[in-house]
C-alpha positions in Angstrom: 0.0 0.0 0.0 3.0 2.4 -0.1 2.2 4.4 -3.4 -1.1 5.0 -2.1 -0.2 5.9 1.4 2.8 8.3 -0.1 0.7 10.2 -2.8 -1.7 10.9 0.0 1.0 12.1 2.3 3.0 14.4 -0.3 0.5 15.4 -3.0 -0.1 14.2 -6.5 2.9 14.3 -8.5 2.3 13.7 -12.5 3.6 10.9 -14.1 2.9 12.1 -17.5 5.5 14.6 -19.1 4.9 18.1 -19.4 3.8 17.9 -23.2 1.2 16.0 -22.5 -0.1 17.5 -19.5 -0.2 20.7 -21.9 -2.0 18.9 -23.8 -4.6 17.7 -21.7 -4.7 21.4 -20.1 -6.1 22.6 -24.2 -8.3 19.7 -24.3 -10.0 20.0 -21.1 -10.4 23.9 -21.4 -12.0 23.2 -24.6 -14.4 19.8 -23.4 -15.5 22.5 -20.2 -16.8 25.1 -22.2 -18.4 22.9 -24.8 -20.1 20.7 -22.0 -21.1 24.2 -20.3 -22.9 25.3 -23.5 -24.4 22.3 -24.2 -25.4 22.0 -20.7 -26.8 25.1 -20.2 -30.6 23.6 -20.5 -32.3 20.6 -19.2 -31.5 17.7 -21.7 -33.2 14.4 -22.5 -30.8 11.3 -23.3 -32.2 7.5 -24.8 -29.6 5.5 -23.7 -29.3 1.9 -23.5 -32.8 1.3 -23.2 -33.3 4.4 -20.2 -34.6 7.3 -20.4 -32.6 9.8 -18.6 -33.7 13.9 -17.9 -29.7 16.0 -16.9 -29.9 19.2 -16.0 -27.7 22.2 -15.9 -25.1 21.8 -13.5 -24.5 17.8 -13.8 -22.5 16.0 -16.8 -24.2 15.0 -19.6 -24.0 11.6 -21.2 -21.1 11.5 -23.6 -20.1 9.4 -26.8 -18.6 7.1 -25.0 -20.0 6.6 -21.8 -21.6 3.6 -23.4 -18.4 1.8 -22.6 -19.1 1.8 -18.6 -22.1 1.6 -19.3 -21.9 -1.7 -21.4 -19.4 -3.1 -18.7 -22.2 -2.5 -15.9 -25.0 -4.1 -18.0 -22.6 -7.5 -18.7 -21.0 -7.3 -15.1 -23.9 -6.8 -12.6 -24.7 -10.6 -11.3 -28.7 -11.0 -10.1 -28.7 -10.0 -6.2 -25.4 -8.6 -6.1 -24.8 -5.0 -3.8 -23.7 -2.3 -6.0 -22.3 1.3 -5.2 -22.2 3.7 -8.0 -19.8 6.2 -7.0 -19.7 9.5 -9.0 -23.4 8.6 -10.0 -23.8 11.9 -12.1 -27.4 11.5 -13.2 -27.7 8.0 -12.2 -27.3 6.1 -15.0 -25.1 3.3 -14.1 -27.1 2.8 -11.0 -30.3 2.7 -13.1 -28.6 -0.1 -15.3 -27.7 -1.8 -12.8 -31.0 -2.0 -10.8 -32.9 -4.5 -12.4 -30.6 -7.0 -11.7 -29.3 -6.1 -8.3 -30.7 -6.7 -4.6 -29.6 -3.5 -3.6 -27.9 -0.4 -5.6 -26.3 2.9 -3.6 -26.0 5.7 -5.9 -23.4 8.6 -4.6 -22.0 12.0 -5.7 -20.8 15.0 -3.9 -22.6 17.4 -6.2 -26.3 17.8 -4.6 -27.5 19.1 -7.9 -26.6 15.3 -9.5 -28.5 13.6 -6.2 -31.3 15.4 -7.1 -31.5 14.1 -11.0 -30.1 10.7 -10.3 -33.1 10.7 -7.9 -35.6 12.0 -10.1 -34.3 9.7 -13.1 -34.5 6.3 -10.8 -38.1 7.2 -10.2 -38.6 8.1 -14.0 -37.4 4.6 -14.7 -39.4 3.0 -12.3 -36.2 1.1 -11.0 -35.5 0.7 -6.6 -31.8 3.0 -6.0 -30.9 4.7 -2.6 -29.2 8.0 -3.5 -27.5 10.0 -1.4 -24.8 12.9 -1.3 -21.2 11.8 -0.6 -17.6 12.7 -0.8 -16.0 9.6 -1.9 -17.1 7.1 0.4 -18.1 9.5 3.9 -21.7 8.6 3.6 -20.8 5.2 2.4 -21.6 2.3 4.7 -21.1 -1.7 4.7 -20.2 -3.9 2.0 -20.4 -4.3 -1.8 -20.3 -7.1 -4.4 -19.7 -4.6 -7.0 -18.0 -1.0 -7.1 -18.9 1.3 -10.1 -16.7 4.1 -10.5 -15.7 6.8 -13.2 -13.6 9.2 -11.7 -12.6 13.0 -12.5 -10.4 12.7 -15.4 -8.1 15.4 -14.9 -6.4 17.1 -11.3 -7.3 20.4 -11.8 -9.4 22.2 -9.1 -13.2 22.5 -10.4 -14.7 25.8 -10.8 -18.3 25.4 -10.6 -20.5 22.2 -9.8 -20.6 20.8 -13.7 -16.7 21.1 -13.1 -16.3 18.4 -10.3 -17.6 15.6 -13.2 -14.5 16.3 -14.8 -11.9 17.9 -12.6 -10.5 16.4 -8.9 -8.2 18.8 -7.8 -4.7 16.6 -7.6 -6.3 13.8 -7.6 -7.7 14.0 -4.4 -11.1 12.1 -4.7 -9.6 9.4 -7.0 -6.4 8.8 -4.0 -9.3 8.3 -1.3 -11.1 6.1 -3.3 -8.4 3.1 -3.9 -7.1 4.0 -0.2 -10.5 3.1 1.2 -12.5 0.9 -1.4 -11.1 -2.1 0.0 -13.1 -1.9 3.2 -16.0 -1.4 1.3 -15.6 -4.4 -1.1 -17.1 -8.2 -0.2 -14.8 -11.5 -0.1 -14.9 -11.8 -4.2 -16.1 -8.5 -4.8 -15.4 -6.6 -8.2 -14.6 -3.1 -9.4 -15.9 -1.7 -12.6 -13.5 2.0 -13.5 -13.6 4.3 -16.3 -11.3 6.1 -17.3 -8.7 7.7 -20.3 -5.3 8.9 -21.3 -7.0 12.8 -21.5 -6.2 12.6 -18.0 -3.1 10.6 -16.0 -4.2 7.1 -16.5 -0.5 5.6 -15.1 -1.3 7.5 -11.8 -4.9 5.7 -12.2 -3.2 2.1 -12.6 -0.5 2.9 -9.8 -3.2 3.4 -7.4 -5.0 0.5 -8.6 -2.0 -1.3 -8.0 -0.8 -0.5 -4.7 -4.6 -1.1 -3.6 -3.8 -4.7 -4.6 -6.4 -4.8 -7.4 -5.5 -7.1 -10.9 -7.0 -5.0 -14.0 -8.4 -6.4 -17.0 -9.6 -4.0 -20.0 -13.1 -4.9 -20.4 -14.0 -2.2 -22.9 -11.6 0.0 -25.4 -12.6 3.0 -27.9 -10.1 5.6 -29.2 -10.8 9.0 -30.3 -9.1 11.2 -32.4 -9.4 14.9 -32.2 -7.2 17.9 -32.6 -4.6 15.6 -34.4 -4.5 13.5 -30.8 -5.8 10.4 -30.2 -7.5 9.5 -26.9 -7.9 6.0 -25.7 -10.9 5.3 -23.3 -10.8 2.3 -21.1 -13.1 0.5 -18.5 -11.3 -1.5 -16.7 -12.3 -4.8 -14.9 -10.8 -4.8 -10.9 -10.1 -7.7 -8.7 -8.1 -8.0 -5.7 -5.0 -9.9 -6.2 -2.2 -11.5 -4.4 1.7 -10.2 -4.4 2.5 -12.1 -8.0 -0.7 -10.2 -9.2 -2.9 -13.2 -9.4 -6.3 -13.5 -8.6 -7.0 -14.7 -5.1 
């Protein structure tokens, strides 16, 4: 657990260089202010068989948030416990719902509480939602752990923001440093997440966690002559050779 422990204890530290990060600074800039635009009114999203109301202030569904989304509907095991942390509007906690005993939908912006709440009842489907910061709120244990974290470590300026910004990683850190406790014998993580923010300081956390990745889902996207790869990412805990237990 020491890369966990030490990046909590000093700060986040990049791991990608300093063109990159540039990079990711232009491409985030520009993904904010598009998002806020197109976010500036209530929308309406069919997706994957849901109906699903966002309004202004939480993240809208994106191009390819069918890739968690996917993973949920071919992960989730009838009666499993899930937790859906970072619900935004609530939609892989609505997927997840039919097949699940139980389903706890978080997020620390009150304004996505609200539509993840409204958007269970729209789909007639059973989800506790509540407001949390990272797992505060959080209690006992879960069979599967949904998560799809800030992508970059800038501080958020506004509510829409904090979908997409975690100043230095903070929220992420606390998540792999406490997920364990929250995780039943056998239990599985399902993470989202892409190379337009760090994703080796993603898999080093993973790692010193203990947790054994598999890629579950892959897109790339090409776009201001860069390509961005999007992952979801299948976690298990693992033993010291990086083998299942």
């Amino acid at each position: 657990m020491s890369i966990v422990f030490m990046t909590e204890q000093r700060g986040y530290i990049p791991l990608v260089s300093p063109e990159h990060a540039e990079r990711i600074a232009r491409w985030h800039e520009n993904a904010y202010r598009a998002t806020r635009k197109e976010g500036a009114r209530k929308q309406t999203f069919s997706y994957l068989g849901r109906t699903l109301v966002v309004p202004p202030g939480v993240q809208p569904i994106t191009s390819m948030s069918h890739l968690l989304g996917e993973a949920v509907l071919a992960e989730v095991r009838q009666g499993d416990r899930v937790l859906d942390m970072g619900t935004g509007s609530g939609v892989n906690a609505i997927l997840a719902a039919p097949k699940a005993a139980d389903v706890l939908a978080v997020d620390v912006n009150p304004l996505a509480v609200e539509a993840a709440r409204h958007n269970a009842e729209r789909n007639a489907v059973s989800v506790r939602v509540r407001e949390s910061d990272v797992f505060r709120t959080v209690e006992g244990e879960f069979d599967l752990i949904v998560f799809d974290p800030p992508f970059r470590w800038y501080a958020p300026r506004d509510a829409l923001e904090m979908a997409t910004a975690d100043e230095n990683y903070r929220a992420m850190t606390a998540f792999f440093c406490g997920v364990r406790r929250y995780l039943a014998p056998g239990g599985r993580l399902l993470v989202f997440f892409g190379t337009s923010g760090d994703l080796e300081y993603l898999r080093r956390l993973a790692r010193g966690a203990g947790f054994v990745s598999q890629v579950v889902a892959h897109q790339s996207l090409a776009k201001e002559d860069w390509r961005v790869d999007y992952y979801t990412y299948l976690m298990r805990v693992g033993d010291a050779r990086g083998e299942l237990d």
